[in-house]
C-alpha positions as a Markdown table, in Angstrom:
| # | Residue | x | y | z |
|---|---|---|---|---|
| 1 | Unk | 0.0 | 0.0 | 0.0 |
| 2 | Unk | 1.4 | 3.2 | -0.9 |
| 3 | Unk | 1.1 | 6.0 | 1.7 |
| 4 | Unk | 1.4 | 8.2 | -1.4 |
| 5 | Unk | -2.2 | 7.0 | -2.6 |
| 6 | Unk | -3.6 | 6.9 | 1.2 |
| 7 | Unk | -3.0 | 10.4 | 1.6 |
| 8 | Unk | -4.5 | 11.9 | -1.5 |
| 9 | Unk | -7.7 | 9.3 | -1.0 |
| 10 | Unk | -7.8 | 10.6 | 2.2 |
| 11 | Unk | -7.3 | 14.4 | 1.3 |
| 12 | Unk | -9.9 | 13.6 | -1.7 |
| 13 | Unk | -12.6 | 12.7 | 1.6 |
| 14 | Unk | -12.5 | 9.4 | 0.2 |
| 15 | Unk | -12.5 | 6.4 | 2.7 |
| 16 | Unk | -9.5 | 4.2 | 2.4 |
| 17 | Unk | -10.2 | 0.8 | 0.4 |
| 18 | Unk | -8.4 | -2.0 | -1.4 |
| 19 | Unk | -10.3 | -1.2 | -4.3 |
| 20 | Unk | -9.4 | 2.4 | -4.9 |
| 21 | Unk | -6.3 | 1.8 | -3.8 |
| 22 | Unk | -5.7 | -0.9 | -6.5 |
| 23 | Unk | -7.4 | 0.9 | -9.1 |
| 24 | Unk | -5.3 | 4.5 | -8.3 |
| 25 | Unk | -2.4 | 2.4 | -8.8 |
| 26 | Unk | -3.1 | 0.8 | -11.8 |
| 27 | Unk | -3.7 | 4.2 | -13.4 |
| 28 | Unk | -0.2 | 5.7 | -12.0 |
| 29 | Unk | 1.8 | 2.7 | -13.3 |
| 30 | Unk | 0.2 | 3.5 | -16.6 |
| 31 | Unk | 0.4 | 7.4 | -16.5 |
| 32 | Unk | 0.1 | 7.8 | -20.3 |
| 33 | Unk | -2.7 | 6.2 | -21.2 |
| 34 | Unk | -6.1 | 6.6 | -21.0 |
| 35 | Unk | -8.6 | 3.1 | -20.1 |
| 36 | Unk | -12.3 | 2.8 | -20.0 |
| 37 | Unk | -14.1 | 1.2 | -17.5 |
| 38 | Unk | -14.2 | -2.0 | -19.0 |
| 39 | Unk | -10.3 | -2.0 | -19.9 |
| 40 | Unk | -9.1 | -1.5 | -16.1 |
| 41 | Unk | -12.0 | -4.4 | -15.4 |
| 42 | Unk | -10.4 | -6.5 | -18.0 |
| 43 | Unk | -6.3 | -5.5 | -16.4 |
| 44 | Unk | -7.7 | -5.9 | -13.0 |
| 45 | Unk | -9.1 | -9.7 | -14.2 |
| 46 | Unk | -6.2 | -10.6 | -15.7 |
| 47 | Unk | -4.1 | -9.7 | -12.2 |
| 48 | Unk | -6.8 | -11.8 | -10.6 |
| 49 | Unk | -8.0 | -9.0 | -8.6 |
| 50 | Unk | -11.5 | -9.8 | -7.5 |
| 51 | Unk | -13.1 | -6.1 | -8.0 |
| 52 | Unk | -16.4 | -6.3 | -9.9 |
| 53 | Unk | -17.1 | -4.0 | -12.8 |
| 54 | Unk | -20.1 | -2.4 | -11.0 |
| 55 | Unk | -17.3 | -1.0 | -8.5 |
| 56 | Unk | -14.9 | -0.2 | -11.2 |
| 57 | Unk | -17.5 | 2.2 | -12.5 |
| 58 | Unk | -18.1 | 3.7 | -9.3 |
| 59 | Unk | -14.5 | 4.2 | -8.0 |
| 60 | Unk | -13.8 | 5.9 | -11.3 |
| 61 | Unk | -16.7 | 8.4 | -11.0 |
| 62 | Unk | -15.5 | 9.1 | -7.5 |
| 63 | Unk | -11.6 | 9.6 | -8.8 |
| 64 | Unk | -13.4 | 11.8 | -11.7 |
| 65 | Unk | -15.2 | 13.9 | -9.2 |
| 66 | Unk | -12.3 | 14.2 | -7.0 |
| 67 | Unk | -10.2 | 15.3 | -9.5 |
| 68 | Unk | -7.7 | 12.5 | -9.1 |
| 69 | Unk | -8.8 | 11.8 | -12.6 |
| 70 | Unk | -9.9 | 13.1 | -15.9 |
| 71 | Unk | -12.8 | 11.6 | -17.7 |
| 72 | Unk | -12.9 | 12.2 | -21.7 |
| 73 | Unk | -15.8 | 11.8 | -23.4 |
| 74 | Unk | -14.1 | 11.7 | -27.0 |
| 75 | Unk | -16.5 | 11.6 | -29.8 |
| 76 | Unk | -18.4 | 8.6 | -30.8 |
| 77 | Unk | -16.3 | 6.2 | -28.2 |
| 78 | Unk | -17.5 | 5.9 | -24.5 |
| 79 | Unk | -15.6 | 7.6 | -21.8 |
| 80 | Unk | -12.2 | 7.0 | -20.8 |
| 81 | Unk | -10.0 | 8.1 | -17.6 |
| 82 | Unk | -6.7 | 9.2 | -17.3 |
| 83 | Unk | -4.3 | 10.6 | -14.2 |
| 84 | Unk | -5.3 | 14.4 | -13.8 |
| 85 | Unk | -2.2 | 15.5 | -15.6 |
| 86 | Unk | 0.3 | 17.9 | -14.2 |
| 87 | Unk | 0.8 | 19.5 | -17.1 |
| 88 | Unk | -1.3 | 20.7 | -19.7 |
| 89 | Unk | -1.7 | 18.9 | -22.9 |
| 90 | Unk | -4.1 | 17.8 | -26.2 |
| 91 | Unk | -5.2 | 14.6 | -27.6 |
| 92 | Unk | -4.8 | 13.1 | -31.2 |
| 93 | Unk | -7.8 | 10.4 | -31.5 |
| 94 | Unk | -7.9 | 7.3 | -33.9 |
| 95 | Unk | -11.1 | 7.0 | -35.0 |
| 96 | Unk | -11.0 | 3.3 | -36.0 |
| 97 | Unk | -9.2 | 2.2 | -33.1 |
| 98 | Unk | -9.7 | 4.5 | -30.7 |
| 99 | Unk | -6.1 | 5.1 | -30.0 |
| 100 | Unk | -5.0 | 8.0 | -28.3 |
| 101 | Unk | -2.2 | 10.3 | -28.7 |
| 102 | Unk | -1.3 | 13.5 | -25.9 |
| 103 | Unk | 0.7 | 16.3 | -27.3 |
| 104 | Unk | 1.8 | 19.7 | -26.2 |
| 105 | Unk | 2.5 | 22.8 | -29.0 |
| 106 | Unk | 3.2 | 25.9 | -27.4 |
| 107 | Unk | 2.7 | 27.6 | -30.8 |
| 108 | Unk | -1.3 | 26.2 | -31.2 |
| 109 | Unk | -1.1 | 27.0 | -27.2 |
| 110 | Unk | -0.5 | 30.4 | -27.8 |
| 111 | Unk | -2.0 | 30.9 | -30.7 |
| 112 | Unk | -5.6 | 29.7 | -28.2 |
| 113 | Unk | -5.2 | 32.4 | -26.3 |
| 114 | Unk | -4.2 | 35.2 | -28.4 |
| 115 | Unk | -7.6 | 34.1 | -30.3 |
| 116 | Unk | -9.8 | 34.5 | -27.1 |
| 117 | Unk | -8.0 | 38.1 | -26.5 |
| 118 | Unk | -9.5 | 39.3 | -29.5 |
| 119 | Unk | -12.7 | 38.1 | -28.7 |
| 120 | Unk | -12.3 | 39.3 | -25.5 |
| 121 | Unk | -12.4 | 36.2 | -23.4 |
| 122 | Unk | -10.4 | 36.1 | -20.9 |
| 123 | Unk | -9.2 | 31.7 | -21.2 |
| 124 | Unk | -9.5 | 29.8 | -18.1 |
| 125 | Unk | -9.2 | 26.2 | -19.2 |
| 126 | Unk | -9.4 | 24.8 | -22.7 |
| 127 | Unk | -9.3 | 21.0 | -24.3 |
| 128 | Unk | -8.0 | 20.5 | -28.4 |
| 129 | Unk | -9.4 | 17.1 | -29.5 |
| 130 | Unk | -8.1 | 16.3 | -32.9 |
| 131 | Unk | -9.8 | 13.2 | -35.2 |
| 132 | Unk | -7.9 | 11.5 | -37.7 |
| 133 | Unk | -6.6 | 8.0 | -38.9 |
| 134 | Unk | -3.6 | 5.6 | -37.4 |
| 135 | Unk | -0.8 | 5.8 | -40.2 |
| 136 | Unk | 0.0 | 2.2 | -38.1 |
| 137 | Unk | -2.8 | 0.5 | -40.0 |
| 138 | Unk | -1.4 | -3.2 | -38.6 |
| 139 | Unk | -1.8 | -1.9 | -35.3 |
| 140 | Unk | -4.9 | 0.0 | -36.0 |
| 141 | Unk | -6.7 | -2.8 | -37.6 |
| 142 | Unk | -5.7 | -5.5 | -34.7 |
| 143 | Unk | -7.5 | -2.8 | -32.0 |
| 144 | Unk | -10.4 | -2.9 | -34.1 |
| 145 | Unk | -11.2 | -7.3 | -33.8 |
């Protein structure tokens, strides 16, 4: 158990379990991706972690609203969670596989806010999802069966 996780649950109001604590570390030893419900159910499975998908659900609506995570809604695909990032950055998105991509460009960055200046919005947060095509189509197309 990492003392780490038991403090932020704790500082989050959340009561200490196994599950959150299993699931919170599941999702910081894979910091850069983003899983839906079902795809930590299925990782937890195949650890042989006995954590139904009824409380995988509910622990990551809890994380969301705690802001331990960040749950994207990307278009046409069902939600999935990632670490609230330190750092701010956007997302590329396959749309056959559903593959995603993070990337930071200070130039599209700035460009963002200069754009709100002019319209005299003053930015406070902001998300870029881009749509496009895997150029790995052997990759691609296995993600899709």
């Amino acid at each position: 158990m990492s003392e780490e996780n038991i403090k932020l649950l704790k500082k989050a109001g959340l009561k200490i379990t196994e599950p959150r604590l299993t699931i919170l570390a599941l999702m910081q030893e894979n910091k850069m991706s983003h899983f839906s419900a079902e795809d930590v159910y299925k990782m937890l499975l195949e650890r042989g972690e006995d954590i139904g998908l009824a409380t995988v659900y509910r622990v990551l609506n809890q994380f969301d609203e705690a802001n331990i995570l960040i749950r994207h809604n990307f278009e046409g695909n069902k939600s999935v969670f990632e670490l609230a990032p330190t750092e701010h950055h956007d997302h590329i998105i396959c749309v056959d596989c559903g593959k995603v991509f993070e990337f930071n460009d200070e130039v599209i960055e700035k460009r963002q806010r200069e754009i709100s200046e002019e319209h005299g919005i003053k930015l406070k947060t902001h998300s870029l999802y881009l749509y496009g095509k895997c150029s790995d189509i052997t990759n691609c197309d296995e993600k899709k069966k």
